[in-house]
C-alpha atoms as an extended CHARMM CRD file, in Angstrom:
* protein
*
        89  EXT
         1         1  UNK       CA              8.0950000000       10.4720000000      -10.1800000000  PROA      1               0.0000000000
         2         2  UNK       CA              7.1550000000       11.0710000000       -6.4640000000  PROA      2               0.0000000000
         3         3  UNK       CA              8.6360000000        8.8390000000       -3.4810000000  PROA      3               0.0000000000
         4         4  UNK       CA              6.2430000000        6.3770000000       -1.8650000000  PROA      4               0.0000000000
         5         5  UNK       CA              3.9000000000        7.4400000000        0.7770000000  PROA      5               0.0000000000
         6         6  UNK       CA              1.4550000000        5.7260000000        3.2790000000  PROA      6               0.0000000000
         7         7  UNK       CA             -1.5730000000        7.3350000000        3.5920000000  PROA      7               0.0000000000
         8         8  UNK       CA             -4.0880000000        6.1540000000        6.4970000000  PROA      8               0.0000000000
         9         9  UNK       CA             -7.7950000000        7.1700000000        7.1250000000  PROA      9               0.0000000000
        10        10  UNK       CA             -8.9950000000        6.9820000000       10.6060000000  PROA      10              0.0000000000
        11        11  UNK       CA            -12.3250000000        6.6330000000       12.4760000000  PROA      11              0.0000000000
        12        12  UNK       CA            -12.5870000000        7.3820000000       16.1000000000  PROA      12              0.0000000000
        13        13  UNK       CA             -9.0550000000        7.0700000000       16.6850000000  PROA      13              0.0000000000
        14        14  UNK       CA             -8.1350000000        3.4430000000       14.9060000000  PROA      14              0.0000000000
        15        15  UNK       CA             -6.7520000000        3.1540000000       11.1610000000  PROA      15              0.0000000000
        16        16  UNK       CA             -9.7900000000        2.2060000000        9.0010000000  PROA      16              0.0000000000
        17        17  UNK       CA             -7.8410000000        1.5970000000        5.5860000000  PROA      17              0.0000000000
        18        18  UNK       CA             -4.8750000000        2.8900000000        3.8480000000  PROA      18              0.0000000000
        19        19  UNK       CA             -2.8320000000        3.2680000000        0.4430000000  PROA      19              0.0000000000
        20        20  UNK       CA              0.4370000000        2.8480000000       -0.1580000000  PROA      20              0.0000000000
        21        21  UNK       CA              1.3100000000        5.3030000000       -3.2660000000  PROA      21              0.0000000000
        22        22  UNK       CA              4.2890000000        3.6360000000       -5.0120000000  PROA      22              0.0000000000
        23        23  UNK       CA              6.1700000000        6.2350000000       -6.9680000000  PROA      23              0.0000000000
        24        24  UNK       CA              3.1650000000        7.9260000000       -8.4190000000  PROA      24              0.0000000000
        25        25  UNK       CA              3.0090000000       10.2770000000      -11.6910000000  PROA      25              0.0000000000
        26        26  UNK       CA              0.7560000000       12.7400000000      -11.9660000000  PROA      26              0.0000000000
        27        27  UNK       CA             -2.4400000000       11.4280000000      -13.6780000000  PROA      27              0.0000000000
        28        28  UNK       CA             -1.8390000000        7.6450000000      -12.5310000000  PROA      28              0.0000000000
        29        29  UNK       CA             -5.2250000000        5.8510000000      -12.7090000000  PROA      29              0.0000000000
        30        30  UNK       CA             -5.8460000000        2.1180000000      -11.6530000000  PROA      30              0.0000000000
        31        31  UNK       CA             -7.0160000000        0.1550000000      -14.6960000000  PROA      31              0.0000000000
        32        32  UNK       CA             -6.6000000000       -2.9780000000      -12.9600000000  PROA      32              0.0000000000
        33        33  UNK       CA             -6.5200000000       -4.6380000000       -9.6910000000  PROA      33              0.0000000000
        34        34  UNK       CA             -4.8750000000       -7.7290000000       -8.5830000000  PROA      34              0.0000000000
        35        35  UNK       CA             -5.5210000000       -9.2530000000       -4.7920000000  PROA      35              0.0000000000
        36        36  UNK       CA             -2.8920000000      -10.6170000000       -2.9990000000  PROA      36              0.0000000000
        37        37  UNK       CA             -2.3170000000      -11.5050000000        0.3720000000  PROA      37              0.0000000000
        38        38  UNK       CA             -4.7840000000      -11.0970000000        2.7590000000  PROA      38              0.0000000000
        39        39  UNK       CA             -5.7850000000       -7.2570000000        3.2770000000  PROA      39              0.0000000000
        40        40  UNK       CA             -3.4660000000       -6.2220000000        0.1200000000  PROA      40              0.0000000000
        41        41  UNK       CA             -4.7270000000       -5.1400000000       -3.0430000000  PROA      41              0.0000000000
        42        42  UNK       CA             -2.5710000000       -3.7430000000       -6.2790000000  PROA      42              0.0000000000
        43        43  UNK       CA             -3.4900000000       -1.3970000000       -8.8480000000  PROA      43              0.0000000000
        44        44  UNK       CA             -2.0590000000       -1.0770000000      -11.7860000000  PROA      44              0.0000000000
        45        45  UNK       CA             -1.3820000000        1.8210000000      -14.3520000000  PROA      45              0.0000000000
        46        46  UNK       CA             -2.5270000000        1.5340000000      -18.2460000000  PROA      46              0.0000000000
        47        47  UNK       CA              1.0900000000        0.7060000000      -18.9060000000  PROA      47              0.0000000000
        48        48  UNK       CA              1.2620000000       -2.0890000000      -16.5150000000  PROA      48              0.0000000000
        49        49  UNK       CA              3.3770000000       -0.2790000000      -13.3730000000  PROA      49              0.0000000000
        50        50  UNK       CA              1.7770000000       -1.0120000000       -9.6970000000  PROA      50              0.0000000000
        51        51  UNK       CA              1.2180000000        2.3240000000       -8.8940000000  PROA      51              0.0000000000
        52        52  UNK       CA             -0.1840000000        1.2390000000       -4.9850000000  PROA      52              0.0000000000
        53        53  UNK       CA             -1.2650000000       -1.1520000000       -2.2580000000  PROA      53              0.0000000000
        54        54  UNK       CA             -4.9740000000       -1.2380000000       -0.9610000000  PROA      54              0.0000000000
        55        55  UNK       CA             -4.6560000000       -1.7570000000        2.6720000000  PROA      55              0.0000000000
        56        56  UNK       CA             -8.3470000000       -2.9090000000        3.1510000000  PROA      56              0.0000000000
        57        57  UNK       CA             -7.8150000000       -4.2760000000        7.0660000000  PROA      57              0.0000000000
        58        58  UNK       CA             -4.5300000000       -2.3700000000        8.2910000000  PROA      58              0.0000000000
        59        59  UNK       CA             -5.1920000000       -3.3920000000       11.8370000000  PROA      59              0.0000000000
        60        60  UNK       CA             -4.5290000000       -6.9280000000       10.4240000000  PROA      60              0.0000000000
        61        61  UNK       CA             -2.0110000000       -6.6450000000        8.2140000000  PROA      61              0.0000000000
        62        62  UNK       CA              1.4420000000       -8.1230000000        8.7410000000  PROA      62              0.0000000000
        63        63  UNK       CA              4.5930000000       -6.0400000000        7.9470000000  PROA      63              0.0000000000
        64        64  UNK       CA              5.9890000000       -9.3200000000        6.3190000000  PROA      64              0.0000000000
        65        65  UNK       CA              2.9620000000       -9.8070000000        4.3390000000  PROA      65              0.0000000000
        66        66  UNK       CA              3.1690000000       -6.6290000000        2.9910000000  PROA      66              0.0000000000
        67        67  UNK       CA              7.1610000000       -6.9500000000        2.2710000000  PROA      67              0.0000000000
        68        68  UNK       CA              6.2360000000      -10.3480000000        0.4560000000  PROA      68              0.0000000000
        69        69  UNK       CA              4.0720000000       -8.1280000000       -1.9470000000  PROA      69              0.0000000000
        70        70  UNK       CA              6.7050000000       -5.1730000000       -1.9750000000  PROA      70              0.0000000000
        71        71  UNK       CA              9.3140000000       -7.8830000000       -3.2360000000  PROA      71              0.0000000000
        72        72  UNK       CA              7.0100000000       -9.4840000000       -5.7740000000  PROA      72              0.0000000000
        73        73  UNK       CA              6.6930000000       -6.2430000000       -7.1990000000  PROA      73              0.0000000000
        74        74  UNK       CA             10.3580000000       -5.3590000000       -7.0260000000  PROA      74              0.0000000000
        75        75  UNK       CA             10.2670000000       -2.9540000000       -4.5020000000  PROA      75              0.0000000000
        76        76  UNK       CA             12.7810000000       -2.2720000000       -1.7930000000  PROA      76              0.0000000000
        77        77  UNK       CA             11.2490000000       -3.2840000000        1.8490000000  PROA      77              0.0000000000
        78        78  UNK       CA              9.1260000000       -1.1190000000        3.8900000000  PROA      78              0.0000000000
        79        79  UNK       CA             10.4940000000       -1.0350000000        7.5690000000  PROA      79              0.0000000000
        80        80  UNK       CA              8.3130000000       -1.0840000000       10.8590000000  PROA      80              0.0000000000
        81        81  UNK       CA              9.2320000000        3.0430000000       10.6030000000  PROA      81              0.0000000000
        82        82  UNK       CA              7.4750000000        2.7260000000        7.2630000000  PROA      82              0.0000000000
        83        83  UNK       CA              4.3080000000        1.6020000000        8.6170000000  PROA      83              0.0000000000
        84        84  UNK       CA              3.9030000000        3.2970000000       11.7930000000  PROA      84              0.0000000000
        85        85  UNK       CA              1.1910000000        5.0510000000       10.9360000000  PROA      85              0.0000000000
        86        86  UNK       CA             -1.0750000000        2.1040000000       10.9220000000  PROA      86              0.0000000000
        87        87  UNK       CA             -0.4850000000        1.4450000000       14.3410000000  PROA      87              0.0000000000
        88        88  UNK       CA             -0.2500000000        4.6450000000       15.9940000000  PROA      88              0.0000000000
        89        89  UNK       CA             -3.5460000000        5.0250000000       17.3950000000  PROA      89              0.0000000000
């Protein structure tokens, strides 16, 4: 099982959406999605693991709201390091 990872698409210079990967396997495909807060999405493996966050408005999204969701799904905290990317341009 792989670390998490943020991974950010960009268009002319501003974050346009991004996944957060939580410890992926190889072969993980969503079976099921669940929306949350605002902007966050969660997939879900077959066997019933959150295997990511859909970031569908990064620009907008909230470091807390995104910790809420980390914490409902037992995950340890991002930190503002953590999300840089989505603010970097």
């Amino acid at each position: 099982m792989k670390q998490q990872y943020l991974e950010v698409t960009f268009r002319k210079g501003k974050p346009l959406a991004a996944y957060l990967y939580l410890h992926p396997n190889a072969g993980d495909k969503c079976v099921r999605t669940e929306k949350r807060e605002a902007g966050l999405i969660v997939d879900y493996a077959p066997d019933g693991r959150a295997i990511g966050i859909e970031i569908t408005a990064p620009g907008m999204v909230a470091l807390t709201s995104l910790n809420r969701v980390m914490e409902s799904l037992n995950e340890s905290p991002l930190t503002q390091e953590d999300v840089s990317p989505l603010v970097a341009a």
